[in-house]
PDB file of N, CA, C, O and CB in Angstrom:
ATOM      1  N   UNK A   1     -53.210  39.316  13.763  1.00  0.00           N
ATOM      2  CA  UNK A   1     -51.814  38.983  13.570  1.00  0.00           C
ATOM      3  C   UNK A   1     -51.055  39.345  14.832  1.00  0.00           C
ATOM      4  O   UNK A   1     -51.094  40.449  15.374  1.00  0.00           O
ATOM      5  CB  UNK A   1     -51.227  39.710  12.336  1.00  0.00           C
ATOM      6  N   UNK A   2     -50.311  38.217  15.268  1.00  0.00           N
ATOM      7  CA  UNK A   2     -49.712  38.908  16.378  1.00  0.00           C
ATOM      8  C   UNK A   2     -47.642  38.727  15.868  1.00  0.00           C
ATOM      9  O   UNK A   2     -46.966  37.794  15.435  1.00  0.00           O
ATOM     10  CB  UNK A   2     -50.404  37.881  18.181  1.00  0.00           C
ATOM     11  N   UNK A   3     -47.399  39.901  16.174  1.00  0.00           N
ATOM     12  CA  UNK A   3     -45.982  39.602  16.214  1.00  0.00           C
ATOM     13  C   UNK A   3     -45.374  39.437  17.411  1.00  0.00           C
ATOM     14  O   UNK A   3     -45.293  40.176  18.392  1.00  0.00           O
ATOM     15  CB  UNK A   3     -45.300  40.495  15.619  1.00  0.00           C
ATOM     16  N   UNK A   4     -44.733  37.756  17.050  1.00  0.00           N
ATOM     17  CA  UNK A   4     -44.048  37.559  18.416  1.00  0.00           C
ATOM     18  C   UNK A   4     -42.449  36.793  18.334  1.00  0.00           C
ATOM     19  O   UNK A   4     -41.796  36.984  17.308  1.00  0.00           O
ATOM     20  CB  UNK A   4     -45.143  36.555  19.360  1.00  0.00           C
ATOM     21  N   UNK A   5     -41.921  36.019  19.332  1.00  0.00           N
ATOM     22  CA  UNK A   5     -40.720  35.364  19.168  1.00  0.00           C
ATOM     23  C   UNK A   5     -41.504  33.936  19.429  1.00  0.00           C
ATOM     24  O   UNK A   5     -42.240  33.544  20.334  1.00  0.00           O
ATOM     25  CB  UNK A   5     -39.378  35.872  20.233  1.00  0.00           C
ATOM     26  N   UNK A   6     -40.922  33.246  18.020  1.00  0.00           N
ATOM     27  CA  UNK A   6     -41.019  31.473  17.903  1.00  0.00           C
ATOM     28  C   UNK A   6     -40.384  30.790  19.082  1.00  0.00           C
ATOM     29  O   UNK A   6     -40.006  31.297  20.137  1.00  0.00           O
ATOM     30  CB  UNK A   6     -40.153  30.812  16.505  1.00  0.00           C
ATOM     31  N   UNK A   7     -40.340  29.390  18.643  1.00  0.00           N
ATOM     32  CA  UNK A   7     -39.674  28.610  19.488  1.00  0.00           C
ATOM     33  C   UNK A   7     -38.236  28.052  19.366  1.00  0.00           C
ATOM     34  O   UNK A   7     -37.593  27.271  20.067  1.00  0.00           O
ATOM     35  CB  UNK A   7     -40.404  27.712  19.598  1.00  0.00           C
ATOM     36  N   UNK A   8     -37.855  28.983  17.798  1.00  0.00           N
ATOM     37  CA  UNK A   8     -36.253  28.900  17.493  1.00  0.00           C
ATOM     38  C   UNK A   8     -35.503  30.335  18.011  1.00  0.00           C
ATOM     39  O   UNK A   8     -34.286  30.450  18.156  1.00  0.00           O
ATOM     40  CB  UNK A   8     -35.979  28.694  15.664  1.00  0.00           C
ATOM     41  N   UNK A   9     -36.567  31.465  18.272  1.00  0.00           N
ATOM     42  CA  UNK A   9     -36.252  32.640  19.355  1.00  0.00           C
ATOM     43  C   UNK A   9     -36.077  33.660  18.166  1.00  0.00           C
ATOM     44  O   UNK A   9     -35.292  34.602  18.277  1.00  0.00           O
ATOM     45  CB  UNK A   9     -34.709  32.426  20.547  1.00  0.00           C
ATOM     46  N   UNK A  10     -36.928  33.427  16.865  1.00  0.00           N
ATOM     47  CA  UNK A  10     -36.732  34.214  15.710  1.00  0.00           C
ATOM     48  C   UNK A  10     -37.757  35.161  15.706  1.00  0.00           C
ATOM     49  O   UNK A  10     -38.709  34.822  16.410  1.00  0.00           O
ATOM     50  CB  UNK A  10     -36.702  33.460  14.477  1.00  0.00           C
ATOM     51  N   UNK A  11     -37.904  36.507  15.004  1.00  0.00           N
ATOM     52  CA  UNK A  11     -39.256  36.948  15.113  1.00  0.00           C
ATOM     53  C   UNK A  11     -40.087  36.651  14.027  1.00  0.00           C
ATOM     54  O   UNK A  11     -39.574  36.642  12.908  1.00  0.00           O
ATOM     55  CB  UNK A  11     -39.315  38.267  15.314  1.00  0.00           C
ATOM     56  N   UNK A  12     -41.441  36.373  14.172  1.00  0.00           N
ATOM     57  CA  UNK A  12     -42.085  35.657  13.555  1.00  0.00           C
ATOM     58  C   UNK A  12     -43.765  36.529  13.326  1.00  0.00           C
ATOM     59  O   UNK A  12     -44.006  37.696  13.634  1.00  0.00           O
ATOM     60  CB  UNK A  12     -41.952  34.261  14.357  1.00  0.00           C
ATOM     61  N   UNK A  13     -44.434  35.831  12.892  1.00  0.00           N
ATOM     62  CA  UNK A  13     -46.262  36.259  12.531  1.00  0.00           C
ATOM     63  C   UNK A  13     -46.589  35.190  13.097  1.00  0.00           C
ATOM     64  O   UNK A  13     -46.188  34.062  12.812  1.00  0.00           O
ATOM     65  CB  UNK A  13     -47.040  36.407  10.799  1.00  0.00           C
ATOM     66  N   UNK A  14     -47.404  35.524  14.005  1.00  0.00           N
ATOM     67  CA  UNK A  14     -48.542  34.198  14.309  1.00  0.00           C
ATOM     68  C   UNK A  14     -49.479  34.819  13.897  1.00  0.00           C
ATOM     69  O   UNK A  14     -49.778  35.851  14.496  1.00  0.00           O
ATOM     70  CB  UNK A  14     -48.890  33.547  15.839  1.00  0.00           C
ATOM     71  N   UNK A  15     -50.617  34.206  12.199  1.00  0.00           N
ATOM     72  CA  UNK A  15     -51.951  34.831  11.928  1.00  0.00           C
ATOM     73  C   UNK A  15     -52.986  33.790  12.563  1.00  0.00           C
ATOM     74  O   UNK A  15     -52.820  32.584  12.746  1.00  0.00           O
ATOM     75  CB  UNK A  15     -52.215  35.092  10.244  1.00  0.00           C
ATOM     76  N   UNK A  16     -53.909  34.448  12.798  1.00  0.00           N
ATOM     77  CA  UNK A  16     -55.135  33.678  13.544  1.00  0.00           C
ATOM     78  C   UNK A  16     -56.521  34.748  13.357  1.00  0.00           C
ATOM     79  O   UNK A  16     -56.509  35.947  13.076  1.00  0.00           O
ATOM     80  CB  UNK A  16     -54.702  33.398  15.455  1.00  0.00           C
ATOM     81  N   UNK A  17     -57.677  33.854  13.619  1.00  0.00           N
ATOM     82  CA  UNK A  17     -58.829  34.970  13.719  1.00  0.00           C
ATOM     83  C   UNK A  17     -59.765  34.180  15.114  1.00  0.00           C
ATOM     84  O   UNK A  17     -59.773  33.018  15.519  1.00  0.00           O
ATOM     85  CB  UNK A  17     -59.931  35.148  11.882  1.00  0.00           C
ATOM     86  N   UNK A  18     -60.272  35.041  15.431  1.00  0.00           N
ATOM     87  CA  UNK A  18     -60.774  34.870  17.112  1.00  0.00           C
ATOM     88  C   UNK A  18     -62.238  35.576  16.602  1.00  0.00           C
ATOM     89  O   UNK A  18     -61.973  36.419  15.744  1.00  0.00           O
ATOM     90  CB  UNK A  18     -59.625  35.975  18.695  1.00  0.00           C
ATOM     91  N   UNK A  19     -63.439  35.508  16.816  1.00  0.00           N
ATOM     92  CA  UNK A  19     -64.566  35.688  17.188  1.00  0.00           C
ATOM     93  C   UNK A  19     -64.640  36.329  18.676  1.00  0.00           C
ATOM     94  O   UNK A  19     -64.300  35.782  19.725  1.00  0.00           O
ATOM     95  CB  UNK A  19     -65.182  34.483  17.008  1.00  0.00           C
ATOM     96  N   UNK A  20     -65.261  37.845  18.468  1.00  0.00           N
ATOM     97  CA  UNK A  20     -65.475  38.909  19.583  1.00  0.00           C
ATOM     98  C   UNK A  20     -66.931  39.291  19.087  1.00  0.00           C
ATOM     99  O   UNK A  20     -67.387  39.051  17.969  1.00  0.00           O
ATOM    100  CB  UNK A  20     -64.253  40.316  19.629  1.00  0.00           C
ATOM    101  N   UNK A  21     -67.578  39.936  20.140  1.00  0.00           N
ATOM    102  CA  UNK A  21     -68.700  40.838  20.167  1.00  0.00           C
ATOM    103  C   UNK A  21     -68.165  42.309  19.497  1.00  0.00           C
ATOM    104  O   UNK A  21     -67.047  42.596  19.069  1.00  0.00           O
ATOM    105  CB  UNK A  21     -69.251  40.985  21.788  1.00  0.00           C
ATOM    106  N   UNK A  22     -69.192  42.986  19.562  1.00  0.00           N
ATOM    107  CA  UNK A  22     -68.674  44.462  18.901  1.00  0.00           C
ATOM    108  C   UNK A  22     -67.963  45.174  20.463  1.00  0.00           C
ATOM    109  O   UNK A  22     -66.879  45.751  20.544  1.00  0.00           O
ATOM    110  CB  UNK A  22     -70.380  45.661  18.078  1.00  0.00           C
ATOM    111  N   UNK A  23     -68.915  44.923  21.557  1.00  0.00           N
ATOM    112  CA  UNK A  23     -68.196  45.265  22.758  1.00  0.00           C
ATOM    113  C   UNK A  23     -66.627  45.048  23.220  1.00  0.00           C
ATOM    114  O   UNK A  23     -65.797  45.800  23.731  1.00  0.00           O
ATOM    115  CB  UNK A  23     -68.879  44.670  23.594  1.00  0.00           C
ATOM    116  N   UNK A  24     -66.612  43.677  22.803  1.00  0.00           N
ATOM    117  CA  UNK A  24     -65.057  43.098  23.103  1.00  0.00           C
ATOM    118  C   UNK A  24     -64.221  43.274  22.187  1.00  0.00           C
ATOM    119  O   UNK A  24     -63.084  42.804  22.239  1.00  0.00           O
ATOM    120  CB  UNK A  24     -64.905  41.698  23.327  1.00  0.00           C
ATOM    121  N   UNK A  25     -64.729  44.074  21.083  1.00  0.00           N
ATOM    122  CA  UNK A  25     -63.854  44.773  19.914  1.00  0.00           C
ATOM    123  C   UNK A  25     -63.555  45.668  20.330  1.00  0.00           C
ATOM    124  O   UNK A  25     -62.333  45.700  20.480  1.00  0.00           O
ATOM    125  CB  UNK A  25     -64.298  45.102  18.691  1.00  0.00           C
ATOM    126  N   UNK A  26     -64.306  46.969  20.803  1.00  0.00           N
ATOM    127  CA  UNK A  26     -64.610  47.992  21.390  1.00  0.00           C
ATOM    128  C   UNK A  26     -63.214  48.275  22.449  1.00  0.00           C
ATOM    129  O   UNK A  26     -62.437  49.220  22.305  1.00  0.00           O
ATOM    130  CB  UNK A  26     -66.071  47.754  22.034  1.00  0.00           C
ATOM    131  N   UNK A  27     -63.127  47.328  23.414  1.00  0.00           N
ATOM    132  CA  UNK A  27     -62.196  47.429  24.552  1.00  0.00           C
ATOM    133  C   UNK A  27     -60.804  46.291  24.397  1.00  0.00           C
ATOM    134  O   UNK A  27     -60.236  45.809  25.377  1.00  0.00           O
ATOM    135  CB  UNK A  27     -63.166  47.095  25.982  1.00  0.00           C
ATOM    136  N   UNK A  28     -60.435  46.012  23.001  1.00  0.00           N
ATOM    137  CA  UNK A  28     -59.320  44.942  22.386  1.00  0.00           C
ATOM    138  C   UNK A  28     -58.999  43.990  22.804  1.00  0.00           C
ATOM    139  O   UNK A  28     -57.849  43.558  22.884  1.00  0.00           O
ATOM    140  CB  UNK A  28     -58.259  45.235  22.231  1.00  0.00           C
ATOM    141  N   UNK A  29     -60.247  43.374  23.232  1.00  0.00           N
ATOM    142  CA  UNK A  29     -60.535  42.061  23.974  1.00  0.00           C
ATOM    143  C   UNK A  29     -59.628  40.909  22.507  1.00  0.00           C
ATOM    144  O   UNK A  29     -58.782  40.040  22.719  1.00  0.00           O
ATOM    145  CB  UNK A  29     -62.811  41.792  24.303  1.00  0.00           C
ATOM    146  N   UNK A  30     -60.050  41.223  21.485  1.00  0.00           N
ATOM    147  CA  UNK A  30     -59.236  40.137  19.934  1.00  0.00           C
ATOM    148  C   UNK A  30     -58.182  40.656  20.159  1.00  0.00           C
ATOM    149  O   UNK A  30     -57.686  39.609  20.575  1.00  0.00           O
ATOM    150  CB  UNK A  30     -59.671  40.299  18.018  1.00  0.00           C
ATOM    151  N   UNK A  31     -57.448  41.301  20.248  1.00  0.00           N
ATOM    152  CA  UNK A  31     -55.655  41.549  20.999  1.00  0.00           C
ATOM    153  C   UNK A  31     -55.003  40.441  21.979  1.00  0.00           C
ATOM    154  O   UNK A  31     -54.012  39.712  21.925  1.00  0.00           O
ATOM    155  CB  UNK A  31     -55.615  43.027  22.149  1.00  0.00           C
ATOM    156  N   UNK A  32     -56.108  40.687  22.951  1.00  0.00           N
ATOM    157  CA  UNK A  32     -56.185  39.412  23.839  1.00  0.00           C
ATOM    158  C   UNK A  32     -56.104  38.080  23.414  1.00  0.00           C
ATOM    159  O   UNK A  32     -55.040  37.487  23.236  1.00  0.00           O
ATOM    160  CB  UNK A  32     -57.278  39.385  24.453  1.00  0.00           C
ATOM    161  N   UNK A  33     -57.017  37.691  23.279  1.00  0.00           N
ATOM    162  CA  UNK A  33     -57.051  36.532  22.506  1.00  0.00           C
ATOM    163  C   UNK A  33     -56.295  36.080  21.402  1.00  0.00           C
ATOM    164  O   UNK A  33     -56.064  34.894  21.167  1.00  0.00           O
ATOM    165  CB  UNK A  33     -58.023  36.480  22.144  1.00  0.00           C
ATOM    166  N   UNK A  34     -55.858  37.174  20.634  1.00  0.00           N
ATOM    167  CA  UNK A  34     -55.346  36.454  19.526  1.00  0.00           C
ATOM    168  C   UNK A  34     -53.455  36.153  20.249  1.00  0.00           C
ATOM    169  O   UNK A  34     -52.804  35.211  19.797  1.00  0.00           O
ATOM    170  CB  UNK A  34     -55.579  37.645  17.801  1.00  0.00           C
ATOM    171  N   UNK A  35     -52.844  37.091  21.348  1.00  0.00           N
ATOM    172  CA  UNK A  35     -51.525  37.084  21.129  1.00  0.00           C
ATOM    173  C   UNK A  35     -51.878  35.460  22.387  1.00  0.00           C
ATOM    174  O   UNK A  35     -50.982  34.627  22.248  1.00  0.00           O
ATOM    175  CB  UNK A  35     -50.371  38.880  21.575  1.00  0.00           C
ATOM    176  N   UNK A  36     -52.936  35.045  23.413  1.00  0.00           N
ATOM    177  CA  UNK A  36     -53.146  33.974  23.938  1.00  0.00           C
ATOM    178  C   UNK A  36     -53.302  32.840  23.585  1.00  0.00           C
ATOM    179  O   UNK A  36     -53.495  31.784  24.188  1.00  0.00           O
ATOM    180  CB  UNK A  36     -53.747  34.071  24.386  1.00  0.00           C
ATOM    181  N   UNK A  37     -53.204  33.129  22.507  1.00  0.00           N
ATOM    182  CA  UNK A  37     -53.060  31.605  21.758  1.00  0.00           C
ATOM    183  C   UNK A  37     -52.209  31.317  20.907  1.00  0.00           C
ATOM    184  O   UNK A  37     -51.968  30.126  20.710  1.00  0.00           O
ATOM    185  CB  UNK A  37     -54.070  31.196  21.062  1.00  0.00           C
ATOM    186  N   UNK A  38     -51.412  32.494  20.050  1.00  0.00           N
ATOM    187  CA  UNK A  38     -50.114  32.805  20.366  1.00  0.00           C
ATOM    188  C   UNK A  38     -49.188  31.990  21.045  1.00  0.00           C
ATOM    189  O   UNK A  38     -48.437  31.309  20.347  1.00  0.00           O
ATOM    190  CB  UNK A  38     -50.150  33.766  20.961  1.00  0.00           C
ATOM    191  N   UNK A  39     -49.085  31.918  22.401  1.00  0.00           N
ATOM    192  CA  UNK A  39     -49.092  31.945  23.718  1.00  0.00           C
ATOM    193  C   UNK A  39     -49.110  30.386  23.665  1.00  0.00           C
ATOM    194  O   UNK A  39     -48.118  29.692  23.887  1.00  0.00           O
ATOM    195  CB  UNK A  39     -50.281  32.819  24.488  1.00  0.00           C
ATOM    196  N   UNK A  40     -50.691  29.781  23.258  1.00  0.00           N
ATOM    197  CA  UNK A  40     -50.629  28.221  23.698  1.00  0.00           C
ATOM    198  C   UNK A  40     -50.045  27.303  22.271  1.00  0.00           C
ATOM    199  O   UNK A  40     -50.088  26.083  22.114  1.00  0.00           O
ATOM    200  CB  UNK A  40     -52.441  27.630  24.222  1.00  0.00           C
ATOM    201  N   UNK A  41     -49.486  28.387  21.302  1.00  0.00           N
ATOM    202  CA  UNK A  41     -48.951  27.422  19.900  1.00  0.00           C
ATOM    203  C   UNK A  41     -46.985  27.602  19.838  1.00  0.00           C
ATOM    204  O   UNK A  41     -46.127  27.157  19.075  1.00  0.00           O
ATOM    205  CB  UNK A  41     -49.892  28.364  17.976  1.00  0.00           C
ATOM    206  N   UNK A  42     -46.951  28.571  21.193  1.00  0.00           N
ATOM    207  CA  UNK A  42     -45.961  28.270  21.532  1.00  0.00           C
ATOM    208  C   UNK A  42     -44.556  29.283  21.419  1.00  0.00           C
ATOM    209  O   UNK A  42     -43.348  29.144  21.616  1.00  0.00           O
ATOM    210  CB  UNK A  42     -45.977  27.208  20.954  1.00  0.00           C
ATOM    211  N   UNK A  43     -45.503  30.406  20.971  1.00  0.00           N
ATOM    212  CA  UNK A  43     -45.102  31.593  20.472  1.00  0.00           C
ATOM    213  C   UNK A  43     -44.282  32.466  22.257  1.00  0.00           C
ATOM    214  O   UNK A  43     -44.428  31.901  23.341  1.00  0.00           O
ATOM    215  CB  UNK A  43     -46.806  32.449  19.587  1.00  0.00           C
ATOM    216  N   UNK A  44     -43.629  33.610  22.135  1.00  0.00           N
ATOM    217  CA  UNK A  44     -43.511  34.021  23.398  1.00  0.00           C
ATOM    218  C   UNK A  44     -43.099  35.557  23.490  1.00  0.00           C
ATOM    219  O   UNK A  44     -42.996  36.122  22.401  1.00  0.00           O
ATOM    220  CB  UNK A  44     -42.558  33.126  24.059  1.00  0.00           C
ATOM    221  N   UNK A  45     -42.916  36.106  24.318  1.00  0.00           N
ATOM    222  CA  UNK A  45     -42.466  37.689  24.395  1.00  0.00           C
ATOM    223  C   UNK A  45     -41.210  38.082  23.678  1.00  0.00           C
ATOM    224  O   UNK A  45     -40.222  37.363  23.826  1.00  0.00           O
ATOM    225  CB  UNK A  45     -42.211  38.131  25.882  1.00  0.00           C
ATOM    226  N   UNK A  46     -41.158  38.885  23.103  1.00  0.00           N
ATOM    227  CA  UNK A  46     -42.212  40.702  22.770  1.00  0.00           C
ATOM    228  C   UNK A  46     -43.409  39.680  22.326  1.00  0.00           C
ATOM    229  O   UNK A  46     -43.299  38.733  21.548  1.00  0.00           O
ATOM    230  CB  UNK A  46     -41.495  42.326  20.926  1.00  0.00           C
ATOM    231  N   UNK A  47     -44.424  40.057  22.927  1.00  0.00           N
ATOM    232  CA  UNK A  47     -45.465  40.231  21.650  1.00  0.00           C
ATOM    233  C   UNK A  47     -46.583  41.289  21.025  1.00  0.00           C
ATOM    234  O   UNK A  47     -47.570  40.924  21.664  1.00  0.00           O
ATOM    235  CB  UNK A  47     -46.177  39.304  21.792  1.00  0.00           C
ATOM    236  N   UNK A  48     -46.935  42.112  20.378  1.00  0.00           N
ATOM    237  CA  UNK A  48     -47.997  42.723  19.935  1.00  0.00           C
ATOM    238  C   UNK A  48     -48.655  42.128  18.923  1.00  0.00           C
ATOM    239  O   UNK A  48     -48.204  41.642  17.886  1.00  0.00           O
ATOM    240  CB  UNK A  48     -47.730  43.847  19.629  1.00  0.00           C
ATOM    241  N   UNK A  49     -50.343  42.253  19.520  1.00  0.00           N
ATOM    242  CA  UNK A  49     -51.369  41.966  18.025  1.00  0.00           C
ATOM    243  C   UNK A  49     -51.663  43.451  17.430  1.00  0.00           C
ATOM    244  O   UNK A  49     -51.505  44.558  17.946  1.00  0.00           O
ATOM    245  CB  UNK A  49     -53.185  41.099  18.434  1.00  0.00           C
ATOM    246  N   UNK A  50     -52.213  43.011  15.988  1.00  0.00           N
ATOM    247  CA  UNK A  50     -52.703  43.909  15.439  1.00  0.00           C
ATOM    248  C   UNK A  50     -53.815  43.671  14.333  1.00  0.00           C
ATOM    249  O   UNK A  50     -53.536  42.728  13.592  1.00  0.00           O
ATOM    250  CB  UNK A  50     -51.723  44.508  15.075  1.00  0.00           C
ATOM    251  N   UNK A  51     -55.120  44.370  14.027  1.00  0.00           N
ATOM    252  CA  UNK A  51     -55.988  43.529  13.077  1.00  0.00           C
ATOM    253  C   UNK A  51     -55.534  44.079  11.786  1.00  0.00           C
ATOM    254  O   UNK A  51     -54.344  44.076  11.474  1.00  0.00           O
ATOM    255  CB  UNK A  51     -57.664  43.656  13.292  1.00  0.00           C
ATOM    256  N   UNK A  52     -56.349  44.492  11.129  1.00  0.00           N
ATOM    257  CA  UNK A  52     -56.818  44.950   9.451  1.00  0.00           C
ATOM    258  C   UNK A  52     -56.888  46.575   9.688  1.00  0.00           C
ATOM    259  O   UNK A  52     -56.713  47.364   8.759  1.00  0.00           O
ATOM    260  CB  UNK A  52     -58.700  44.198   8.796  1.00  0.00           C
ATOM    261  N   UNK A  53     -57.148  46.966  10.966  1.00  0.00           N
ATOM    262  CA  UNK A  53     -57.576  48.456  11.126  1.00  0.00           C
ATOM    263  C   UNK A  53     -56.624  49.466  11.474  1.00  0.00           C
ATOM    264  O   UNK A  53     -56.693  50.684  11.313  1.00  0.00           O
ATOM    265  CB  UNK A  53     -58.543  48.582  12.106  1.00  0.00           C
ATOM    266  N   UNK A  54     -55.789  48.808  11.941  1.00  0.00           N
ATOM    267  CA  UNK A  54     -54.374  49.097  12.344  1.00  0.00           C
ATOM    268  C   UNK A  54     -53.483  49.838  11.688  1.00  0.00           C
ATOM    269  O   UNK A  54     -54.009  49.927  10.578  1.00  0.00           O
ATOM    270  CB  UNK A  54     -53.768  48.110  12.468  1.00  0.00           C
ATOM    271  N   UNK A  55     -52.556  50.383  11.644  1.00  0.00           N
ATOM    272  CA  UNK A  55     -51.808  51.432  10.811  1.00  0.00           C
ATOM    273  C   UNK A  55     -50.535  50.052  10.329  1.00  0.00           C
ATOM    274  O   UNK A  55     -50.035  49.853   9.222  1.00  0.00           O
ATOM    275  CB  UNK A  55     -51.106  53.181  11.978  1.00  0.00           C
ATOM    276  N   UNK A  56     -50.329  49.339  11.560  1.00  0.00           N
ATOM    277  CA  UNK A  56     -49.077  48.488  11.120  1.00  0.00           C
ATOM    278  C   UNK A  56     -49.485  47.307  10.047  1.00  0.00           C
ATOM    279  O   UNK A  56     -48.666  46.587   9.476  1.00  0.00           O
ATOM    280  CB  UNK A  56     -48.375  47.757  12.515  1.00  0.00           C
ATOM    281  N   UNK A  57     -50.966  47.250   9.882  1.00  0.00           N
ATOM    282  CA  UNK A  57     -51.321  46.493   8.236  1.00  0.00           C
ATOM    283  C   UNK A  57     -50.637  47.276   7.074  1.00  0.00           C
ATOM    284  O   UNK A  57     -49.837  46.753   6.299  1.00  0.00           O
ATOM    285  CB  UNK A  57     -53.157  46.536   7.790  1.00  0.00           C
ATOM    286  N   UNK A  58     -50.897  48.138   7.044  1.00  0.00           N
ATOM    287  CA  UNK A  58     -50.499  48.826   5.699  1.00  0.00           C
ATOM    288  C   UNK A  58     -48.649  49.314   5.287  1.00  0.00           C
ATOM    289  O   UNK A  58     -48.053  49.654   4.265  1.00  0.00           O
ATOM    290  CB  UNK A  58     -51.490  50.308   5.787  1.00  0.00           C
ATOM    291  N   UNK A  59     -48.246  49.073   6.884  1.00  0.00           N
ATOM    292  CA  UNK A  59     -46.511  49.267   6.927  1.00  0.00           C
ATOM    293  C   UNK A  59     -46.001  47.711   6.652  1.00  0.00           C
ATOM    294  O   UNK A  59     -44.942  47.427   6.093  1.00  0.00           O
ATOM    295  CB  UNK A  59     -45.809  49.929   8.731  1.00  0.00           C
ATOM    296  N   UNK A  60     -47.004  46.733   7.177  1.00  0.00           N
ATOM    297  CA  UNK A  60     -46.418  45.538   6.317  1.00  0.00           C
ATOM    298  C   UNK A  60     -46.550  45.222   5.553  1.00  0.00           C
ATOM    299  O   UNK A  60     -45.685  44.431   5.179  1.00  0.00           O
ATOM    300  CB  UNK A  60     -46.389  44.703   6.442  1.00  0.00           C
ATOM    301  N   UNK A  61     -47.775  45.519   4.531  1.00  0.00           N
ATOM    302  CA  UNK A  61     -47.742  45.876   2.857  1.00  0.00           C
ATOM    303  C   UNK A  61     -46.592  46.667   2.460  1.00  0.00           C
ATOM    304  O   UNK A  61     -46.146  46.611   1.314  1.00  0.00           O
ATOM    305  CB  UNK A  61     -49.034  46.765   2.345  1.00  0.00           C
ATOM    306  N   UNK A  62     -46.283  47.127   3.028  1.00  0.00           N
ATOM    307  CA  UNK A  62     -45.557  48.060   2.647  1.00  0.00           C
ATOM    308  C   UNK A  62     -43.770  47.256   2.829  1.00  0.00           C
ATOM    309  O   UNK A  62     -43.074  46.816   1.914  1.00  0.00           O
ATOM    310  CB  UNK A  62     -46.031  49.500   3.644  1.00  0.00           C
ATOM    311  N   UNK A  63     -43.560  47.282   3.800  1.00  0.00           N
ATOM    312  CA  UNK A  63     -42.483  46.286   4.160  1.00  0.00           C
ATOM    313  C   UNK A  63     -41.940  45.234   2.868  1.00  0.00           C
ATOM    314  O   UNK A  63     -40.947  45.112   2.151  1.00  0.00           O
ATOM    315  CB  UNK A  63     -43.136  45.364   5.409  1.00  0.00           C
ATOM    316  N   UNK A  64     -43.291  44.564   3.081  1.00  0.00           N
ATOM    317  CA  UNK A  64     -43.030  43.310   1.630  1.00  0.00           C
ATOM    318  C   UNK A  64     -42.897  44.132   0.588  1.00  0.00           C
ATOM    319  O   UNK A  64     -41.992  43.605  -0.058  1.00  0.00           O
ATOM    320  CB  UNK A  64     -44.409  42.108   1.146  1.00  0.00           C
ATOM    321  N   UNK A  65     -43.074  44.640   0.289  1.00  0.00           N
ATOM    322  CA  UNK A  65     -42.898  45.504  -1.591  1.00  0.00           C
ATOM    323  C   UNK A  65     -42.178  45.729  -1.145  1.00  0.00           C
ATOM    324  O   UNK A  65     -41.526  44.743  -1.489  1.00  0.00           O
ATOM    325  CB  UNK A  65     -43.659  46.707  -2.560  1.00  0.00           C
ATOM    326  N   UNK A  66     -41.019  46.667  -0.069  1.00  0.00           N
ATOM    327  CA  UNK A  66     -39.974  47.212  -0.258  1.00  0.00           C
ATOM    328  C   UNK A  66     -38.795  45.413  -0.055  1.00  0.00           C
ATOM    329  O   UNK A  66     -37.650  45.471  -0.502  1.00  0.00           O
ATOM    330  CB  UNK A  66     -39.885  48.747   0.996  1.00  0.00           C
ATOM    331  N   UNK A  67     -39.130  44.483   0.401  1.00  0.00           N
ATOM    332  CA  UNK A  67     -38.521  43.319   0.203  1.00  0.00           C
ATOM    333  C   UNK A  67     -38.207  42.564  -0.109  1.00  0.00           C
ATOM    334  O   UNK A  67     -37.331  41.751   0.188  1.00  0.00           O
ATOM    335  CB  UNK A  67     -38.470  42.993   0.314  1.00  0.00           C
ATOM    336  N   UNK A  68     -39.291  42.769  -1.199  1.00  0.00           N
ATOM    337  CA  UNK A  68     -39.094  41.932  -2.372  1.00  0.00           C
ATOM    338  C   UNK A  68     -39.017  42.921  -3.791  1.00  0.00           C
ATOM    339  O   UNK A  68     -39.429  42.607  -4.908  1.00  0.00           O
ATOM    340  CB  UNK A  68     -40.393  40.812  -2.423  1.00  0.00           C
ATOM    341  N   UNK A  69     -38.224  44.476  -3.301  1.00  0.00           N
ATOM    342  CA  UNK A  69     -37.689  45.302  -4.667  1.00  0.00           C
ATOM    343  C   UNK A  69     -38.785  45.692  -5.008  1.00  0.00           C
ATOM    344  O   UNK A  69     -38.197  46.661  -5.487  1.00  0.00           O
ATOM    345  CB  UNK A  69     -36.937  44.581  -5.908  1.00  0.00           C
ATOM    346  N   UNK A  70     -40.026  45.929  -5.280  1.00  0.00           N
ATOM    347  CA  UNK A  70     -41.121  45.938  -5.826  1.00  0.00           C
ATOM    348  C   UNK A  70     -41.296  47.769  -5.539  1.00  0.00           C
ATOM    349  O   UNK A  70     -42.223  48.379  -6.071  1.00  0.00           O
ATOM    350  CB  UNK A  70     -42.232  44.714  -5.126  1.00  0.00           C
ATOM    351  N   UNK A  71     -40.324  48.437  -4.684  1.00  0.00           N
ATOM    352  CA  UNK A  71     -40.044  49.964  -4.591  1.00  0.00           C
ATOM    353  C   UNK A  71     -39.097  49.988  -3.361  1.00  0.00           C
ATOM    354  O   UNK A  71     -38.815  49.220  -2.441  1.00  0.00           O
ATOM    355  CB  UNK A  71     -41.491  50.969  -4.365  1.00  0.00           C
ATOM    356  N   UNK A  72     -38.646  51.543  -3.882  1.00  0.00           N
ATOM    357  CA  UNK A  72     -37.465  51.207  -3.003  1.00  0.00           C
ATOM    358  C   UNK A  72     -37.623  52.809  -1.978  1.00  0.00           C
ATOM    359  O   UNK A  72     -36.769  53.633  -1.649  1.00  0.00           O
ATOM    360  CB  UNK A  72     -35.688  50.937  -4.129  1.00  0.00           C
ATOM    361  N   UNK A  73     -39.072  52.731  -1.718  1.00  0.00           N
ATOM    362  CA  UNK A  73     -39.242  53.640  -0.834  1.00  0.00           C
ATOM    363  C   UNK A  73     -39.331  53.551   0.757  1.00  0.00           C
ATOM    364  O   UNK A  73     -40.235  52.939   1.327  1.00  0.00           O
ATOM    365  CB  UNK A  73     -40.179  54.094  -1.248  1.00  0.00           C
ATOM    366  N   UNK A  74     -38.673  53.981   1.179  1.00  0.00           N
ATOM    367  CA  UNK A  74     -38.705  53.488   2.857  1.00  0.00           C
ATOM    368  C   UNK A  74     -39.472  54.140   3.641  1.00  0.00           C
ATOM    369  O   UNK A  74     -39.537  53.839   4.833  1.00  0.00           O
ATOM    370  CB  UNK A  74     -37.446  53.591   3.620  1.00  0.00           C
TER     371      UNK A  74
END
């Protein structure tokens, strides 16, 4: 998932999945790749990726329940 700015200049999710070695996992080579294509769908700066392993998966679970009322813990 990379979070970046669209092409209406909003902030947005670009989700995608990229194929790495365990090596090019290793050194966040899928960071790479995923915010680069990003990049060629037209997406643009700020951007950060992040996978499944990430701490900011579970703050955007988290995010949505607090956004859609579902708790109102911050």
């Amino acid at each position: 998932t990379v979070v970046a700015t669209n092409a209406q200049g909003s902030p947005d999710l670009y989700l995608t999945f990229v194929q790495v070695t365990d090596l090019q996992y290793g050194h966040g080579r899928h960071y790479d790749m995923a915010i680069a294509r990003a990049e060629d769908e037209g997406y643009r700066a700020p951007m950060i990726a992040f996978d499944h392993n990430d701490a900011a998966t579970g703050a955007l679970r988290h995010a949505l329940a607090f956004m859609q009322g579902d708790t109102d813990e911050v």
